[in-house]
C-alpha positions in Angstrom: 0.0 0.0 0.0 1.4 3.5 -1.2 0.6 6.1 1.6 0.7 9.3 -1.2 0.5 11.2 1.6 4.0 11.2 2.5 5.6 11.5 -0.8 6.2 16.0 -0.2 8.1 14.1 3.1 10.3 11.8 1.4 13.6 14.1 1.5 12.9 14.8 5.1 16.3 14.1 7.6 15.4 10.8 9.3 16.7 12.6 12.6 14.0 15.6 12.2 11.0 14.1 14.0 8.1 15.2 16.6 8.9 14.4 20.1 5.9 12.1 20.2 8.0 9.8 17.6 11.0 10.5 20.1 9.7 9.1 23.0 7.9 5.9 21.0 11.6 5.5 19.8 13.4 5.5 23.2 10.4 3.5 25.0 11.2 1.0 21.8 14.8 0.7 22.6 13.7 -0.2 26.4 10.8 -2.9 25.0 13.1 -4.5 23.0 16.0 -4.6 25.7 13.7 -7.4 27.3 14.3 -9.5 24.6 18.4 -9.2 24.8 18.4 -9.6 28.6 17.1 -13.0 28.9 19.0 -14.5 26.3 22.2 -14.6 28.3 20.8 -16.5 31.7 19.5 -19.1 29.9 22.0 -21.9 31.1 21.5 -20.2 34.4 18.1 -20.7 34.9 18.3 -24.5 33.3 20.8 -25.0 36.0 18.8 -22.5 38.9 15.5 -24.6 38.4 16.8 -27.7 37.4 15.0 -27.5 33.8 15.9 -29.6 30.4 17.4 -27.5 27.9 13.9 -27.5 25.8 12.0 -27.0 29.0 13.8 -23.2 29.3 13.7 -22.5 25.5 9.7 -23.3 26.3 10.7 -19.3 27.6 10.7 -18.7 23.9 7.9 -20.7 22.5 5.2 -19.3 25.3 6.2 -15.4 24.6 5.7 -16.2 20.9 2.9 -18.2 20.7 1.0 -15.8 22.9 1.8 -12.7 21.0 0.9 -14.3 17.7 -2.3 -14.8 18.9 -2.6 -11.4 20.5 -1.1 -9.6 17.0 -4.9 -10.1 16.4 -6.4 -8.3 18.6 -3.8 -5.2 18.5 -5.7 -3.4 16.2 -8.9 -4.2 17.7 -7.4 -2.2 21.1 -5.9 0.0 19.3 -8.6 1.3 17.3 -10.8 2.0 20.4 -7.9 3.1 22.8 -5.8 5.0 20.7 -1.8 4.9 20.1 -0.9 6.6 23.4 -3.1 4.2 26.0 -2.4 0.8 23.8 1.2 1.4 24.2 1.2 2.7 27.7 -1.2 -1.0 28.3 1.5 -3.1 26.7 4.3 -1.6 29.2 2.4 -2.4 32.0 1.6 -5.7 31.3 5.2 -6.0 30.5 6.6 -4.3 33.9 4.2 -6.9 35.6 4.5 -9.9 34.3 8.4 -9.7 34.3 8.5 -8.4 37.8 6.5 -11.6 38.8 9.1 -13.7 36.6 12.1 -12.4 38.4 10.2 -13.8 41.7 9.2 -17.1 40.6 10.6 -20.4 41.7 9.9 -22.8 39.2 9.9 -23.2 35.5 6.7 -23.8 34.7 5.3 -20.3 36.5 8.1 -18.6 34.7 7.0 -19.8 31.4 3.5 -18.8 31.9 4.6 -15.4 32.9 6.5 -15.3 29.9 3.4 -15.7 28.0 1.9 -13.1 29.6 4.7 -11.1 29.3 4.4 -11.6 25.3 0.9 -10.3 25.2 2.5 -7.2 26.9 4.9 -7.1 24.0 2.4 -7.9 21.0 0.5 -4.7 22.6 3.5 -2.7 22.3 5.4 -3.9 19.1 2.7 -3.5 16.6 1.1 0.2 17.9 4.8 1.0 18.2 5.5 0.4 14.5 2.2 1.8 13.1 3.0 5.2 15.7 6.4 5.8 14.6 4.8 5.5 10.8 2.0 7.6 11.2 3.7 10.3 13.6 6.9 10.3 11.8 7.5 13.0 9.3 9.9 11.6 7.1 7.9 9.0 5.3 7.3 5.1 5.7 10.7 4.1 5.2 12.3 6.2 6.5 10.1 6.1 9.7 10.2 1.7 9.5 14.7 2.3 9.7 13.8 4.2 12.6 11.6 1.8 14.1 14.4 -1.1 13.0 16.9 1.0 14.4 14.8 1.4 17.5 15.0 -2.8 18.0 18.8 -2.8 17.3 19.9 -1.0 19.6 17.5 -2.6 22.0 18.6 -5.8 21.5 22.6 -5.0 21.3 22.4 -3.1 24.6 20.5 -5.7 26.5 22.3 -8.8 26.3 25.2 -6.2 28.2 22.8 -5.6 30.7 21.6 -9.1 31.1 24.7 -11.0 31.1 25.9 -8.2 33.9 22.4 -8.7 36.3 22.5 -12.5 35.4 26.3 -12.7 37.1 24.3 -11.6 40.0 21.8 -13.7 39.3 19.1 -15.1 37.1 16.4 -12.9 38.6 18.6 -9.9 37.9 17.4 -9.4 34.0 13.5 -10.0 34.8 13.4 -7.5 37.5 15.7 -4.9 35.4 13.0 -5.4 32.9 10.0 -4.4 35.1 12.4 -1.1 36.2 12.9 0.0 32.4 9.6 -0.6 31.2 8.3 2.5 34.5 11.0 4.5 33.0 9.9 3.7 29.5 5.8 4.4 31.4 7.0 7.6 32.4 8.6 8.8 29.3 5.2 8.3 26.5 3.1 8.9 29.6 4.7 12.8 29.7 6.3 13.3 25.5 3.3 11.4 23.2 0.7 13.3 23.1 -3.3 12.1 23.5 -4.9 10.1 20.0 -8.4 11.2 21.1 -9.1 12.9 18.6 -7.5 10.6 16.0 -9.4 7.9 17.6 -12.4 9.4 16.7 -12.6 9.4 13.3 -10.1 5.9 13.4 -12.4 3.5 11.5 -13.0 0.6 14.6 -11.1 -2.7 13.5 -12.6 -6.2 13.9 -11.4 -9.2 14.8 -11.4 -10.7 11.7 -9.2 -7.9 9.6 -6.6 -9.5 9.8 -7.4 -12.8 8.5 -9.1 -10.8 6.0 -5.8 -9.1 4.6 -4.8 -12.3 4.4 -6.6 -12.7 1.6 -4.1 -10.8 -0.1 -1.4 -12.8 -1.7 1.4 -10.6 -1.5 0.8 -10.4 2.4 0.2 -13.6 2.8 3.5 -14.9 1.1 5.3 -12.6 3.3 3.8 -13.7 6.4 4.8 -17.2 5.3 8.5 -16.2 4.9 8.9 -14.9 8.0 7.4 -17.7 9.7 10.2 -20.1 8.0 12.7 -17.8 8.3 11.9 -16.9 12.2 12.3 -21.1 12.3 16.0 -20.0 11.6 16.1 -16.9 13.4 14.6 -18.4 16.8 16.5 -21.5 16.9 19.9 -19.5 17.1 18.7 -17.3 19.8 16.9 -19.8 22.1 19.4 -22.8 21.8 22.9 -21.2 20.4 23.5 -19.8 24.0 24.0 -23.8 25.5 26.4 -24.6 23.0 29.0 -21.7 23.2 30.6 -23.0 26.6 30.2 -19.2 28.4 29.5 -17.5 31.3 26.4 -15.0 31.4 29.2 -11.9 30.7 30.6 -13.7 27.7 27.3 -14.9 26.4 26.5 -10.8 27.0 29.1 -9.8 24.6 28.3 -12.3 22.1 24.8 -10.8 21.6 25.9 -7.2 22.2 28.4 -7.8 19.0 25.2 -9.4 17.2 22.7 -6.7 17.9 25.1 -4.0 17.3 25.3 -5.2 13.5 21.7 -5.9 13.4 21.1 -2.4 14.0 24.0 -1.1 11.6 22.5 -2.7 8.5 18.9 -2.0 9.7 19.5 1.5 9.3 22.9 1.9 6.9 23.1 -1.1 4.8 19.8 -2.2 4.0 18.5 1.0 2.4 21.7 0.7 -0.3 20.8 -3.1 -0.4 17.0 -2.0 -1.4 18.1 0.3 -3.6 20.8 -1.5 -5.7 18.8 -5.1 -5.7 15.4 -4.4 -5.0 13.9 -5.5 -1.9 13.2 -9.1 -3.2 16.5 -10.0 -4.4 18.2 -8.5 -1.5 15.9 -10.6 0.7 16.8 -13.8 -0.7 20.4 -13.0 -0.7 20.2 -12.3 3.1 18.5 -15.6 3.8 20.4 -17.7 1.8 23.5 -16.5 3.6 21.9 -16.8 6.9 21.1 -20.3 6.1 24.5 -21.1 5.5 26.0 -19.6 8.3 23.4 -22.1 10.3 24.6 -24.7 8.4 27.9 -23.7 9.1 27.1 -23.9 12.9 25.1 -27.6 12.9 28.5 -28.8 11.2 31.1 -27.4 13.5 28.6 -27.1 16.7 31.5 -28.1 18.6 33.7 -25.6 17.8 32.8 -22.6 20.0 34.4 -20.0 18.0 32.3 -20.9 14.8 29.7 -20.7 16.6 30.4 -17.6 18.4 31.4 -15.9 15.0 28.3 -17.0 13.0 25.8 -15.6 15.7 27.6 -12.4 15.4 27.6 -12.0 11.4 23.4 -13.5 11.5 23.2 -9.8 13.4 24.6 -7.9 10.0 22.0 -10.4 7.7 19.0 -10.3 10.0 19.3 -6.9 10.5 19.0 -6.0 6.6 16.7 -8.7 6.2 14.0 -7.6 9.0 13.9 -3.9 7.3 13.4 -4.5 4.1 10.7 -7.3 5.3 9.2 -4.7 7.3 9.0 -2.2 4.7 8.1 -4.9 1.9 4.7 -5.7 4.3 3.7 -1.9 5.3 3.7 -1.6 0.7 1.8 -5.4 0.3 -1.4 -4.5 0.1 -4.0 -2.1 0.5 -5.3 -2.6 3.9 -4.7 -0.1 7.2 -1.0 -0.8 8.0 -1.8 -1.5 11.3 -3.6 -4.6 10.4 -1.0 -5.5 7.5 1.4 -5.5 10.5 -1.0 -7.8 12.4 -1.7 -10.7 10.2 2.1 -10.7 8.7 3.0 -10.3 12.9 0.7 -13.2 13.7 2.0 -15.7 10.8 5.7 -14.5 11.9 5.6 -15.1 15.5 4.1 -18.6 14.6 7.2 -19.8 13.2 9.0 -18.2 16.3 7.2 -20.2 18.9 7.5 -23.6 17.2 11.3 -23.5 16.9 12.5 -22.7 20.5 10.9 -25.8 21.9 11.8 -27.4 18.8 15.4 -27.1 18.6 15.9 -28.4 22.3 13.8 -31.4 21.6 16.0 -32.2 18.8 19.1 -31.9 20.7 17.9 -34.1 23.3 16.5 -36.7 20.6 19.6 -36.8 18.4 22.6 -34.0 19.1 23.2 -30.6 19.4 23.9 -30.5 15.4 20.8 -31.2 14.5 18.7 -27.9 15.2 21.0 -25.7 13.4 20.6 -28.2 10.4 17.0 -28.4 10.2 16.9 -24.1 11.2 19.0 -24.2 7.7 16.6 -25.9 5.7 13.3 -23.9 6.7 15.0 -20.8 6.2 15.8 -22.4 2.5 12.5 -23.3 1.9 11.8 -19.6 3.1 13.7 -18.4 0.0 12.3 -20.8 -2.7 8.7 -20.0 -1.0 9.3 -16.1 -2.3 11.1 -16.9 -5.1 8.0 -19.4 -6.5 5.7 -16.8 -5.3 7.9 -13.5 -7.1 5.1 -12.7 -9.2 2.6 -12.1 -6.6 5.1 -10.0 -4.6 7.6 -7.9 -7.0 4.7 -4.8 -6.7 6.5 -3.5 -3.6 9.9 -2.8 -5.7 7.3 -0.7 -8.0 6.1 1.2 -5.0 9.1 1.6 -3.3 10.6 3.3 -6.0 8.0 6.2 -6.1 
């Protein structure tokens, strides 16, 4: 969908924005920290509660599965709260639900909170992306790198902060969530200004838009990539952590190099990618090479610096990849980007539930080789989904380029 609206924007500086779009962008960073913070305590907590290795990456599959599910109701919320409150929801449910995981005492209760914790997240994500959009000033794509940007740095600072608290101990990260996400309260609560007015003349959203803009090819096909390519995605981040032989600090600075290139090329590299190859091509390229880099790890899983290395270079292709993704769905079709970012959200976070629990079941069936292996070949079949589907989907190059 072409927003013609922004076009007199389109030379705007992508650092010239409203406050509003500020603090969204700042509370973003915070969100998205949760994410990062976990990641390196979870050998900790497999040793803390005395859980399997897929019993803790079930931490994974609940926070996914329960924001998939509640990417359908976002625009339903968001439509009758507006922006401001839906966001402002999402970070309380957040600060609570991660406040209550930091005091738990066994796995189970901690991966039920991390569900709810998701729904928190699902709240917040998707009205995060479709505020920066529509508050932004610059234009769609501008405003998505922004929004990109927003999760990079997110992600590369809290792995830092995590593997730091989780020295301490595994509680440390899920209570230094709950702290961020008042500051992050605080900060829309006092910058963003009120959507009452928007909200009333917002057309109300049902239930069933989403499945509706799935009707649309192009949207769907995307929504289908990213749910094989999260496969990928998901099963380095849940399981690669029990298979690099470090400490929470070292397993901090792994992901801190990671998300530090995934926000790089979110904002530098992938725009020049877009340009040059078109947002097709230069998604295909990206997932092919992520694929063999997981390939690369399921052969020499073993070998902790391969390892190591290939989780920080996926950063520098996931990075580009989840822009132009991003921007590819907000141009699919023409539906309310809000609930374009819903169904493709829904469809995405699918694939990101089932691999988690997934990969450690493998591992404990056969070997630790064995997830990275099969993470490889969905995120393959990701790339010959879009490329047998490149006729249904080449528009957004077209509408990109205006």
């Amino acid at each position: 969908m072409i927003d013609t609206t922004n076009k007199t924007y389109e030379e705007t500086s992508l650092l010239k924005q409203p406050k509003a779009v500020w603090a969204v962008f700042f509370a973003s960073i915070i969100a998205f920290m949760g994410l990062g913070l976990v990641d390196p305590i979870l050998p900790a907590i497999a040793e803390k509660l005395h859980a399997t290795h897929s019993e803790v990456t079930l931490l994974f599959t609940s926070y996914n599965a329960v924001m998939a599910v509640a990417m359908l109701i976002t625009g339903v919320i968001s439509s009758r709260l507006g922006l401001k409150w839906t966001l402002l929801a999402g970070i309380i449910i957040i600060a609570v639900f991660s406040a209550l995981g930091g005091l738990s005492n066994n796995i189970w209760t901690l991966v039920g909170l991390r569900g709810g914790w998701g729904l928190g997240n699902a709240l917040f994500v998707a009205t995060a992306l479709a505020a920066i959009v529509s508050l932004s000033n610059s234009g769609t794509a501008k405003a998505i790198i922004l929004y990109e940007a927003a999760i990079g740095l997110g992600i590369s600072v809290g792995p830092l902060i995590g593997g730091w608290l989780g020295a301490i101990s595994w509680r440390g990260p899920f209570l230094g969530v709950a702290t961020l996400m008042v500051i992050a309260f605080v900060g829309l609560l006092t910058f963003m200004p009120q959507t009452n007015r928007k909200r009333s003349t917002q057309r109300k959203t049902s239930l069933l838009d989403p499945f509706r803009a799935l009707r649309h090819r192009s949207l769907l096909v995307f929504g289908i990539t990213a749910a094989l390519y999260n496969f990928g995605f998901f099963t380095l981040l849940a399981y690669a952590p029990f298979v690099m032989g470090l400490d929470e600090h070292g397993l901090g600075f792994v992901f801190l190099g990671w998300g530090i290139l995934l926000a790089i090329t979110s904002v530098f590299m992938a725009p020049k990618l877009q340009q040059r190859f078109g947002t097709i091509k230069s998604m295909c390229i990206m997932l092919g090479l992520f694929a063999v880099l997981l390939v690369l790890m399921g052969i020499w899983t073993s070998t902790s610096w391969v390892v190591i290395t290939a989780v920080i270079l996926a950063g520098a292709l996931l990075g580009n990849n989840n822009t132009l993704i991003t921007t590819a769905v907000m141009n699919a079709a023409p539906v309310e980007r809000s609930t374009a970012s819903a169904a493709y959200s829904f469809l995405r976070f699918l694939g990101g539930a089932i691999a988690p629990f997934t990969a450690g079941k493998l591992a404990e069936i056969f070997n630790p080789q064995v997830p990275f292996i099969v993470g490889a070949i969905f995120v393959f079949i990701s790339v010959l989904y879009i490329l047998l589907n490149y006729k249904h989907v080449n528009h957004v190059d077209r509408v990109e380029s205006h």
